[in-house]
C-alpha atoms as a printed R data frame, in Angstrom:
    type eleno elety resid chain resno        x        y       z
1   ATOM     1    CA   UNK     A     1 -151.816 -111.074 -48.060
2   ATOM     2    CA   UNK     A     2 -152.929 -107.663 -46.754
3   ATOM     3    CA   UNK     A     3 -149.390 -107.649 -44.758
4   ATOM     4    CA   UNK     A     4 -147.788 -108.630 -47.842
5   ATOM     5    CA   UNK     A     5 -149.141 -105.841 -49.594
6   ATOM     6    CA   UNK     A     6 -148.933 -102.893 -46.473
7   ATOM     7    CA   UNK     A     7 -144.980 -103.870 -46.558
8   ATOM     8    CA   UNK     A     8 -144.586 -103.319 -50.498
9   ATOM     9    CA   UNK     A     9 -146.424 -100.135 -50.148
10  ATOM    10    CA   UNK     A    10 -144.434  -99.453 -47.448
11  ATOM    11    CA   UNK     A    11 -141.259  -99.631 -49.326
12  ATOM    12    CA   UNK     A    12 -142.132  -98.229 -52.213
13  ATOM    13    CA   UNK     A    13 -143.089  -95.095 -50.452
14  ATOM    14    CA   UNK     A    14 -139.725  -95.003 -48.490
15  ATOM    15    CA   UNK     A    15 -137.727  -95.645 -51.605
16  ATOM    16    CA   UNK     A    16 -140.021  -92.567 -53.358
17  ATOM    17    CA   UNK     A    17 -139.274  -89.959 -49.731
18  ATOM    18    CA   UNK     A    18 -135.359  -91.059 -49.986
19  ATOM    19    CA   UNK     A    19 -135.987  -90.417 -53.693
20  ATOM    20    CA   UNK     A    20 -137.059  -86.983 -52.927
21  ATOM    21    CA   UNK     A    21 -134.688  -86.347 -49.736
22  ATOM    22    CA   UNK     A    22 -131.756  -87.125 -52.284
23  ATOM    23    CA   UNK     A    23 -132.729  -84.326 -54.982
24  ATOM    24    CA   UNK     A    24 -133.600  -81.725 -52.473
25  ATOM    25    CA   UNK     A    25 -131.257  -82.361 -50.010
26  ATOM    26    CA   UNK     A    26 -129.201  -78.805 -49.205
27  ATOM    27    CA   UNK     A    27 -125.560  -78.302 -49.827
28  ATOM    28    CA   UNK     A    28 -122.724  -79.778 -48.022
29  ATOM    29    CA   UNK     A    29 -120.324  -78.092 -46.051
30  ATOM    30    CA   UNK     A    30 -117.424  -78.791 -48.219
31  ATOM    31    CA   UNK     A    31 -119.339  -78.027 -51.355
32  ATOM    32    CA   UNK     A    32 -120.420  -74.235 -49.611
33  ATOM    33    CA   UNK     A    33 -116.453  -73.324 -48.844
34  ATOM    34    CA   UNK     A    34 -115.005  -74.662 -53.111
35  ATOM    35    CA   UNK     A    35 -118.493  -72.590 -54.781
36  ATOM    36    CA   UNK     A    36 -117.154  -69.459 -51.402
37  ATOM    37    CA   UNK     A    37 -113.896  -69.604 -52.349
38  ATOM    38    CA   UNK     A    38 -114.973  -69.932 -56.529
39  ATOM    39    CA   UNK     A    39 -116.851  -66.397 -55.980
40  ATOM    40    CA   UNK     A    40 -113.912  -64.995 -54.160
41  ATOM    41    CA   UNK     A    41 -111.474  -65.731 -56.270
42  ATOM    42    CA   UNK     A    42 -113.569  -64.328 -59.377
43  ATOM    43    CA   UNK     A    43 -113.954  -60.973 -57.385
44  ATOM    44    CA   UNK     A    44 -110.431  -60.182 -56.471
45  ATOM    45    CA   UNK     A    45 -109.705  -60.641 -60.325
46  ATOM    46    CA   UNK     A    46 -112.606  -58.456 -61.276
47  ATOM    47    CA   UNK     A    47 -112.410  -56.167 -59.200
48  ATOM    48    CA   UNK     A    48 -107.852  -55.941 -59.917
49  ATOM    49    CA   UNK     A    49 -108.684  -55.715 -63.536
50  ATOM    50    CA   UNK     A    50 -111.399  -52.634 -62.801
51  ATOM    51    CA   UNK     A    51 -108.608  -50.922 -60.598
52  ATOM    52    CA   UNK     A    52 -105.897  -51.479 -63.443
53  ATOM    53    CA   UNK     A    53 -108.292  -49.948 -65.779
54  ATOM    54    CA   UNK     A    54 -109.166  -47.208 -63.958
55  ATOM    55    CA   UNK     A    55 -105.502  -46.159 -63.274
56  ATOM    56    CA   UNK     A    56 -104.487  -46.567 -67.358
57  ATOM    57    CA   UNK     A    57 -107.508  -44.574 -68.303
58  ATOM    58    CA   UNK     A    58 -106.063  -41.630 -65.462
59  ATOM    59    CA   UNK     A    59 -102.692  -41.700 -67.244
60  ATOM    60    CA   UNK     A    60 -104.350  -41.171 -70.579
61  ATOM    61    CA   UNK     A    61 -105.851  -38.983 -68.840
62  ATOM    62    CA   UNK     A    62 -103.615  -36.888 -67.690
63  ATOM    63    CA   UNK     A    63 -101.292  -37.167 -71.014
64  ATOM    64    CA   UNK     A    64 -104.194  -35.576 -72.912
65  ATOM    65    CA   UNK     A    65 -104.287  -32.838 -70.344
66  ATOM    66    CA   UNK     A    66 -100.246  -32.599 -71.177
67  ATOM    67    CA   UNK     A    67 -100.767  -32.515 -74.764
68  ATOM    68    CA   UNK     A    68 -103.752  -30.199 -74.087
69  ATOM    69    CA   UNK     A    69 -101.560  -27.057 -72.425
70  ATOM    70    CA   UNK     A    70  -98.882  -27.813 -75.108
71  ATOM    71    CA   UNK     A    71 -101.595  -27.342 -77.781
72  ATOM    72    CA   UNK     A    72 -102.796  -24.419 -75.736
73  ATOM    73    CA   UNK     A    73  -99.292  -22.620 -75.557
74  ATOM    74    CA   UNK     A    74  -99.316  -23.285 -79.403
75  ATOM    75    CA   UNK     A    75 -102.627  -21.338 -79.718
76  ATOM    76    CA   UNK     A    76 -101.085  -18.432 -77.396
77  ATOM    77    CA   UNK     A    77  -98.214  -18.023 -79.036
78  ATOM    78    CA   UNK     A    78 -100.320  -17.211 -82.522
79  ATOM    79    CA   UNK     A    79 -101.390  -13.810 -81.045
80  ATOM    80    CA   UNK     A    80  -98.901  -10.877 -81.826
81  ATOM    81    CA   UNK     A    81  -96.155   -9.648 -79.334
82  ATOM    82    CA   UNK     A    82  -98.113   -8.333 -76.870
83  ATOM    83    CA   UNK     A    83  -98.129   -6.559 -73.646
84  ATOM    84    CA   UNK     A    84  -98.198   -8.195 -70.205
85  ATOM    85    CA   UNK     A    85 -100.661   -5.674 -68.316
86  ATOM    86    CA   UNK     A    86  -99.631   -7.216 -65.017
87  ATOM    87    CA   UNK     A    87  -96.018   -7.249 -65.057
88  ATOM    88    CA   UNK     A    88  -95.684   -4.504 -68.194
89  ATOM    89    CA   UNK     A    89  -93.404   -7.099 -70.327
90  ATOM    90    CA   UNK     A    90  -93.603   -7.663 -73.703
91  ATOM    91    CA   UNK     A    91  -94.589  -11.524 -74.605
92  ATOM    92    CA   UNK     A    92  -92.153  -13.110 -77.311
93  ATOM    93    CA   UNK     A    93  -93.762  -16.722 -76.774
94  ATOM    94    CA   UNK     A    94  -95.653  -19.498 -74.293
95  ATOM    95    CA   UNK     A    95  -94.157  -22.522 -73.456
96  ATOM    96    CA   UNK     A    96  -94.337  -25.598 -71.190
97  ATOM    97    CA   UNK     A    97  -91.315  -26.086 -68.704
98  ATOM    98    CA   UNK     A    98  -90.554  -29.138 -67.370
99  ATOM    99    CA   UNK     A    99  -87.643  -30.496 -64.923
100 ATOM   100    CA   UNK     A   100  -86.159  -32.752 -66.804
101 ATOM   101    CA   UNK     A   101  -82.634  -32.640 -64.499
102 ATOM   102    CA   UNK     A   102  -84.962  -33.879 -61.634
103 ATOM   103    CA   UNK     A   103  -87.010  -36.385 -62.838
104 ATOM   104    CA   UNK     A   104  -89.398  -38.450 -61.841
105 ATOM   105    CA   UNK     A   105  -91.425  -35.305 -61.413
106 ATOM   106    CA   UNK     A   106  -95.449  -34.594 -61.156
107 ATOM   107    CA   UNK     A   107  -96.073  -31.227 -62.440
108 ATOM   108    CA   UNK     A   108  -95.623  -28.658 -65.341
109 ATOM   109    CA   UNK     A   109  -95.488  -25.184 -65.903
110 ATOM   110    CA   UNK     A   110  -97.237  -23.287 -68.522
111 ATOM   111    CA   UNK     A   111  -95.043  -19.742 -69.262
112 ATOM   112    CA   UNK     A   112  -94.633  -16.473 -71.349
113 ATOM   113    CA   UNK     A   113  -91.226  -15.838 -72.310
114 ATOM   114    CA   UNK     A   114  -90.770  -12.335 -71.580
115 ATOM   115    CA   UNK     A   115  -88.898  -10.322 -74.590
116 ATOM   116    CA   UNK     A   116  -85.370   -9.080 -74.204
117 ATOM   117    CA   UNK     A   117  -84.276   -5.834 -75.771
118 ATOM   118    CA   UNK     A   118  -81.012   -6.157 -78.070
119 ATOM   119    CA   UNK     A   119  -78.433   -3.562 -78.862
120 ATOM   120    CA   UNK     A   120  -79.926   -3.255 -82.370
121 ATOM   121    CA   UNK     A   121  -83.047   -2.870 -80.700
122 ATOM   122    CA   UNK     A   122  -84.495   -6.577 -81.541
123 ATOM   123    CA   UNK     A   123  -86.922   -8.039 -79.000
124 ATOM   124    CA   UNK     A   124  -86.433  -11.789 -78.236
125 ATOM   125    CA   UNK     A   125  -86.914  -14.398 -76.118
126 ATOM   126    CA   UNK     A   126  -84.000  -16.748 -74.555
127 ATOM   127    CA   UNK     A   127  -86.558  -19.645 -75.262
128 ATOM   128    CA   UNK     A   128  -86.430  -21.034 -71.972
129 ATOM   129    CA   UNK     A   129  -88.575  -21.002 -68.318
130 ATOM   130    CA   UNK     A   130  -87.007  -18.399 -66.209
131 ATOM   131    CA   UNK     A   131  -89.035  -18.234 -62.822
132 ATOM   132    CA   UNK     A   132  -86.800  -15.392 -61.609
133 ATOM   133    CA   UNK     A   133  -88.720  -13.412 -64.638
134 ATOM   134    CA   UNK     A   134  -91.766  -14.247 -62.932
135 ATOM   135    CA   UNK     A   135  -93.021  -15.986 -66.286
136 ATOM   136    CA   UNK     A   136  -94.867  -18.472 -64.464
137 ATOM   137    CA   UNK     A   137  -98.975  -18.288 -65.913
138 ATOM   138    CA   UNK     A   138 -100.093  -21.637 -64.317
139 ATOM   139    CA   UNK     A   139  -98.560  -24.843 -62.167
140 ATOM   140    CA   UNK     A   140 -100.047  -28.180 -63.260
141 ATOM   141    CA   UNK     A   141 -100.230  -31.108 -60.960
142 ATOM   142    CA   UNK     A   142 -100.601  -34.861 -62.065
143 ATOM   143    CA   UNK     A   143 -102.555  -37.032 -60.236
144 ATOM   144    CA   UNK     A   144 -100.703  -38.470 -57.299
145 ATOM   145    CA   UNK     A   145 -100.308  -42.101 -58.856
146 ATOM   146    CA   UNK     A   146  -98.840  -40.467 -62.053
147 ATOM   147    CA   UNK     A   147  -94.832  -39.584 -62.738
148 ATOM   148    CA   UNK     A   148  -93.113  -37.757 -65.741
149 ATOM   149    CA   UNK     A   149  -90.476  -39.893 -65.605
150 ATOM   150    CA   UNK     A   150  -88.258  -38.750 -68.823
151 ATOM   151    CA   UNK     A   151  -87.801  -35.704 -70.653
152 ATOM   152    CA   UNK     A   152  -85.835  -34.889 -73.782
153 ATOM   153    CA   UNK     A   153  -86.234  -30.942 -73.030
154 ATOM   154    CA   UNK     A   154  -86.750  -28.654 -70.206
155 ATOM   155    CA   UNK     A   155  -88.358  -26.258 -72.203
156 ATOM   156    CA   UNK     A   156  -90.586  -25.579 -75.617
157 ATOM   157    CA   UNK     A   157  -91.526  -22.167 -77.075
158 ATOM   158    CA   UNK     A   158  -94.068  -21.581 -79.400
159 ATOM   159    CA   UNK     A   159  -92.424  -18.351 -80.869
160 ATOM   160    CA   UNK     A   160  -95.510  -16.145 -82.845
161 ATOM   161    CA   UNK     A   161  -96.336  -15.236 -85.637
162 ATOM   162    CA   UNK     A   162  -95.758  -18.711 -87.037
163 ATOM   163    CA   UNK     A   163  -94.994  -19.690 -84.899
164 ATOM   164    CA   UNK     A   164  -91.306  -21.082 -84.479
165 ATOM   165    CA   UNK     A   165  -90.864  -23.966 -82.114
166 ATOM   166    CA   UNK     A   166  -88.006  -23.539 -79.715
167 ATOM   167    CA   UNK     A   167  -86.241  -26.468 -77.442
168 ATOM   168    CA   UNK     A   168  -84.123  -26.602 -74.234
169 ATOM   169    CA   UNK     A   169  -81.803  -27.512 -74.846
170 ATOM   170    CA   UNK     A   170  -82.227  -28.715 -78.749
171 ATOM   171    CA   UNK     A   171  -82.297  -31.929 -78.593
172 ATOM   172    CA   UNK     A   172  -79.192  -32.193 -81.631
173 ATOM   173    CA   UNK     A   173  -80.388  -35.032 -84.042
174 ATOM   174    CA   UNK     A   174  -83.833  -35.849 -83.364
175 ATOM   175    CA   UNK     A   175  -86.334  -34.505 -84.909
176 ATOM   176    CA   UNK     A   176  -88.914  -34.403 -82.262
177 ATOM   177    CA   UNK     A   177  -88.984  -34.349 -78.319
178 ATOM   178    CA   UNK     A   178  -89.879  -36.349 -75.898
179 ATOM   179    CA   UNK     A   179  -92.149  -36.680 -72.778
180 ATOM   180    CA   UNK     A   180  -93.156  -39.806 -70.946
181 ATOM   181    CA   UNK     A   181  -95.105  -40.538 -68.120
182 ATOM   182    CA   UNK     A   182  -96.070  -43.601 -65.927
183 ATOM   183    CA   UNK     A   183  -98.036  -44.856 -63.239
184 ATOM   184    CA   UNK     A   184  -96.527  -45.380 -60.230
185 ATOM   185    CA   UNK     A   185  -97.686  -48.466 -59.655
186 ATOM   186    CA   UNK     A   186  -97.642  -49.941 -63.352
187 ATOM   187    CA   UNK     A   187  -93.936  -49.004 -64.319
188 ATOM   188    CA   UNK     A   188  -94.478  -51.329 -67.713
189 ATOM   189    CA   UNK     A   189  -97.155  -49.215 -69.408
190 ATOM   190    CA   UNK     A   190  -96.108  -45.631 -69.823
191 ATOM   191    CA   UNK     A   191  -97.507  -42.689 -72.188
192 ATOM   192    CA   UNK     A   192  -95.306  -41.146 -74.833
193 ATOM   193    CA   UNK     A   193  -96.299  -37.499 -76.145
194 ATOM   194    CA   UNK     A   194  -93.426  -36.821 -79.232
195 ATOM   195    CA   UNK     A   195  -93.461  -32.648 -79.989
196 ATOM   196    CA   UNK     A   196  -91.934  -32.207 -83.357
197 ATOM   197    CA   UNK     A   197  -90.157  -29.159 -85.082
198 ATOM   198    CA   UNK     A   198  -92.927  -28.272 -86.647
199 ATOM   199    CA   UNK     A   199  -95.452  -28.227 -83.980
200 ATOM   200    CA   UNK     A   200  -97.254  -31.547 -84.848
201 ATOM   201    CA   UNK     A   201  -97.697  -33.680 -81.143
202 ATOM   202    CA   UNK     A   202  -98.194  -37.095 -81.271
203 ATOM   203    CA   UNK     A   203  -99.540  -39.012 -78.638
204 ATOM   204    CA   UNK     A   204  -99.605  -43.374 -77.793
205 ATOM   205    CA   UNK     A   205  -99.672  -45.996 -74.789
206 ATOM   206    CA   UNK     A   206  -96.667  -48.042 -74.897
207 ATOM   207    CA   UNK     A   207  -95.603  -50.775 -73.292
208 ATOM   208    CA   UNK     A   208  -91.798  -50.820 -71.649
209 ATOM   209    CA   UNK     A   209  -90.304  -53.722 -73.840
């Protein structure tokens, strides 16, 4: 009887310890490498989405900083002809010059566009970047990831008092120009910036359709 009973204790207790050695047993190998390769997988698409991110927020970036000279060439160009102190020139506008002919290109040029004397003694502009002139004020460059990649115009002049807005060359039937620029790396996503002839800019994220 007492055996009887030791050996039903006995397996009670070992099917209780297997019990316990089943629930807290530790992962298997196989098990460690899927829930491994789970967490890598999850952080090379985090971590390509934060990069992505990053690089679109530098291109908005860097098109606000675009529109920002533009704007600040506008402002500029509200003052009254004035003298250059430095290279004793009269000032009959600012502009922003790009290279248009050589695109993709990563900089700009903010400029005065030094007056020209007329026969009937009229000062003017030619409304366009002449570096010859020395009318270079300041060199921009984009980040190194970032492209202007088209270009309606070479040039715009904000002629004062108004003032007038100038292209170069016009661009004949359109209403406004263009600038565009890209990432590098993202060619499908670029950012427009549309000038019109009025002096309103307009600025968006497109995608290339």
């Amino acid at each position: 009887m007492f055996k009887f009973l030791y050996l039903k204790f006995w397996k009670k207790e070992s099917i209780r310890q297997g019990l316990q050695m089943k629930k807290f047993r530790g992962f298997t190998l196989i098990e460690m490498l899927v829930t491994l390769g789970i967490i890598t997988m999850l952080s090379t698409m985090i971590l390509a989405y934060s990069r992505q991110s990053e690089s679109v927020a530098d291109l908005i970036r860097e098109g606000n900083r675009i529109v920002f000279e533009i704007q600040k060439a506008q402002s500029l160009s509200m003052l009254v002809l004035q003298e250059d102190s430095s290279n004793e020139k009269e000032v009959c506008g600012w502009g922003i010059y790009i290279d248009k002919d050589n695109v993709p290109v990563e900089k700009f040029i903010l400029f005065t566009d030094f007056c020209e004397e007329f026969p009937n003694g009229d000062l003017k502009g030619n409304y366009k970047y002449d570096e010859n002139q020395g009318e270079k004020v300041e060199e921009f460059n984009l980040l190194r990831r970032i492209e202007i990649f088209e270009s309606s115009i070479n040039s715009i002049v904000f002629v004062p008092p108004e003032p007038k807005i100038k292209f170069s060359p016009d661009p004949v039937g359109e209403d406004s120009a263009i600038i565009k620029i890209r990432l590098k790396n993202i060619p499908d996503q670029y950012y427009e910036i549309q000038i019109s002839k009025v002096g309103q800019v307009y600025k968006e994220l497109k995608k290339t359709e």
